[in-house]
N, C-alpha and C positions, 0 to 999 in steps of 0.2 A: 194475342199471345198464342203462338201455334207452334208445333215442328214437325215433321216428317218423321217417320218410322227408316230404320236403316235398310237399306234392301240387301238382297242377297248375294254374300260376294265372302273372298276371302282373303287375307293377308298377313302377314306377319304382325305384330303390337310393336308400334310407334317407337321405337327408344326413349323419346320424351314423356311417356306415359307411364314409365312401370318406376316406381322406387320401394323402397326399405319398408315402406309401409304396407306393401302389398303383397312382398315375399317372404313375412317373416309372420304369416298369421296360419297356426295351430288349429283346425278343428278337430272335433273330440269325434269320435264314432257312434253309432247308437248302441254297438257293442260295449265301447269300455263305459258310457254316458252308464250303462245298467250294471255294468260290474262298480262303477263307484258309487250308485244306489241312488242316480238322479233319474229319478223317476217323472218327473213333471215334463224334464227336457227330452226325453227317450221316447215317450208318446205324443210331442212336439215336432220330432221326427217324421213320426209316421203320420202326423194328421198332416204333414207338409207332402210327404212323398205321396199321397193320395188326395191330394188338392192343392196345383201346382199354384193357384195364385190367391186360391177360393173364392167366395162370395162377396164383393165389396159393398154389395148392396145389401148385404146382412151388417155391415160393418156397422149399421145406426146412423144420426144425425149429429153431427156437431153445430155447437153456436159459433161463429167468427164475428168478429167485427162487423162483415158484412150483413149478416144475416145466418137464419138457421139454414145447416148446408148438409146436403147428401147425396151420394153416389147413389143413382139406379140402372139396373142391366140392361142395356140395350133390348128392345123387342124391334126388329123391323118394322111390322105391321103399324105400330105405332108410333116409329121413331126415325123412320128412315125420310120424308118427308123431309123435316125438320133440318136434320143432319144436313143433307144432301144440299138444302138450301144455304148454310153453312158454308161449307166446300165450295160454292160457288162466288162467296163476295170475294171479290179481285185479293185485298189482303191475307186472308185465309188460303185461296186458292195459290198462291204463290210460293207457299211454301207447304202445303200441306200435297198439291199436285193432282187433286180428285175434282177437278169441274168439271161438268157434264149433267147430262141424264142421271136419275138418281138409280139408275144401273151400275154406276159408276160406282157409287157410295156401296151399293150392295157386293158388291164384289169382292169390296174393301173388308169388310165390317161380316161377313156370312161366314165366310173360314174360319175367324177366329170364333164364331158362336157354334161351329160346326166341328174344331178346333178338340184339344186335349186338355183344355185349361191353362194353355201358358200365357195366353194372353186373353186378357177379358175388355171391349169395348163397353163406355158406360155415358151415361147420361149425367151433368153435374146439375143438381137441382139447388134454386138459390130463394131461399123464403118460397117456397113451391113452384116456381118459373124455373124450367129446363134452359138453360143460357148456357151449357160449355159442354163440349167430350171430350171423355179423357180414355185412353188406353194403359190400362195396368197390366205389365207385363213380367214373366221371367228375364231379366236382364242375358243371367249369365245363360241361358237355354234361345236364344236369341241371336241370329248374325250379327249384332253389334261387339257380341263376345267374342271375334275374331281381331278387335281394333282397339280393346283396352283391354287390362289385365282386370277381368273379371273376377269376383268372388263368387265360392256357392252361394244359392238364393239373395242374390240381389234382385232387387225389384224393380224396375223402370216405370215411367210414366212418360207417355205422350199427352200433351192437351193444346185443344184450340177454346178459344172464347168466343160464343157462337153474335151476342148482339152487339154491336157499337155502342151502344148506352155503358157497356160493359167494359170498355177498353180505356187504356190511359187515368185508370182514375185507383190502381194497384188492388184490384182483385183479384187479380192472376196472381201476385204473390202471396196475399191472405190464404186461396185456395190450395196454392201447391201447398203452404205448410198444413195445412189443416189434413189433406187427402194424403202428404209422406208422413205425419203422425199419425193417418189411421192405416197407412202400410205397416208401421212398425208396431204398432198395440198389438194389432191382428197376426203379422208372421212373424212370429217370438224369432225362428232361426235368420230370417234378414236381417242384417247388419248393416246395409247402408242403402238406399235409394237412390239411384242415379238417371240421368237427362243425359239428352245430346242432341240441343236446339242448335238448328243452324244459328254459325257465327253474326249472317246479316239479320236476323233476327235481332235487334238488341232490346227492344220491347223484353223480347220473352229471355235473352240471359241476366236483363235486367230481375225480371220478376223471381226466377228462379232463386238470384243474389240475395232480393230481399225475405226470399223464403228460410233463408238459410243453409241453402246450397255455397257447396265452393266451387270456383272454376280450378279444373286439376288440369287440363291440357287441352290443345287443340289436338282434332282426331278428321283423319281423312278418311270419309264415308265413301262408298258405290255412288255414291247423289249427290252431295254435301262435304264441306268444309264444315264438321262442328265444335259447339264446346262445350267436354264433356264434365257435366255438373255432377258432384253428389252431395247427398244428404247424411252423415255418418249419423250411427244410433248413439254412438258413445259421448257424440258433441249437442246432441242434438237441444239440449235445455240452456245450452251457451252461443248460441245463434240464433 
């Protein structure tokens, strides 16, 4: 279960992507947020606009089904190895597009650690065995927000699942929900989590499905034919 990151390009938004739902939503300002004396959501504000995706690796451990599970920050020195070896099995590599030398992965993976916070590379750690990465991202601050009618602070996630032991057996969908539940505890102002796994992928729009993602449109990427997933906060205890 993998996808690629959108690359950098630009276009108009799909016709078949935009509806009622996504043009008729009201956010509050941190101005009036303090004139009507919501104090909690106004310094919500601000721990967002000075930490664009923040810490996932502060975020703690969850139990799942599978086992106790937790995001850790990517260190190259430590983790690049690992990764890179990833990237390389023919399945991963096909859609994720980094095999090679693990210059390759560094390449990949160093910008965003050298980066402003809008995307954060991580390590998914499953009962203490490192087995997936994931990229948690600013959606809407992202080229992918030239191709769907983004919202402010949506959050995106990339992930591939690093061992074979791991795949076909629905832990890619256990973990997506577990890591888009700890998107939304942690960014109070994210309102929805969204994906855009390539369409031949169906592993991964499978897993995404059974995460409790919906499929809202197909989206024509710079790369990719994808299908753009989300995870609403408002639905999210009903899926």
């Amino acid at each position: 279960m993998r996808q690629a990151d959108a690359r950098t390009g630009t276009g108009a938004v799909p016709p078949d992507v935009t509806g009622t739902e996504d043009t008729l939503e009201l956010r509050l300002t941190e101005e009036l947020l303090a004139l009507l004396g919501d104090a909690p959501a106004a310094a919500a504000a601000r721990e967002d606009a000075s930490a664009l995706v923040g810490d996932p690796g502060a975020w703690g451990p969850v139990t799942t089904s599978a086992g106790l599970f937790r995001l850790v920050a990517v260190e190259p020195e430590r983790d690049l190895a690992v990764i890179s070896r990833w990237m390389n099995d023919p399945a991963v590599a096909a859609f994720w597009e980094l095999a090679g030398p693990e210059s390759v992965t560094a390449a990949h993976i160093r910008p965003q650690l050298a980066g402003d916070g809008r995307s954060v590379p991580c390590l998914g750690v499953l009962g203490g065995t490192p087995m997936s990465y994931w990229e948690i991202y600013r959606a809407d601050l992202d080229p992918l927000a030239c191709h769907y009618p983004a919202r402010p602070h949506d959050v995106g996630v990339h992930l591939l699942i690093g061992g074979v032991g791991n795949r076909g057996r629905g832990i890619g969908g256990v973990l997506l929900r577990a890591v888009s539940d700890l998107v939304l505890d942690n960014r109070p102002l994210c309102g929805r989590v969204v994906a855009e796994p390539d369409l031949r992928n169906t592993p991964s729009v499978s897993a995404f499905l059974s995460a409790g993602f919906r499929f809202c449109a197909e989206v024509d990427l710079p790369d990719k034919q994808a299908a753009l997933m989300v995870r609403d906060r408002a639905h999210r205890e009903h899926l």
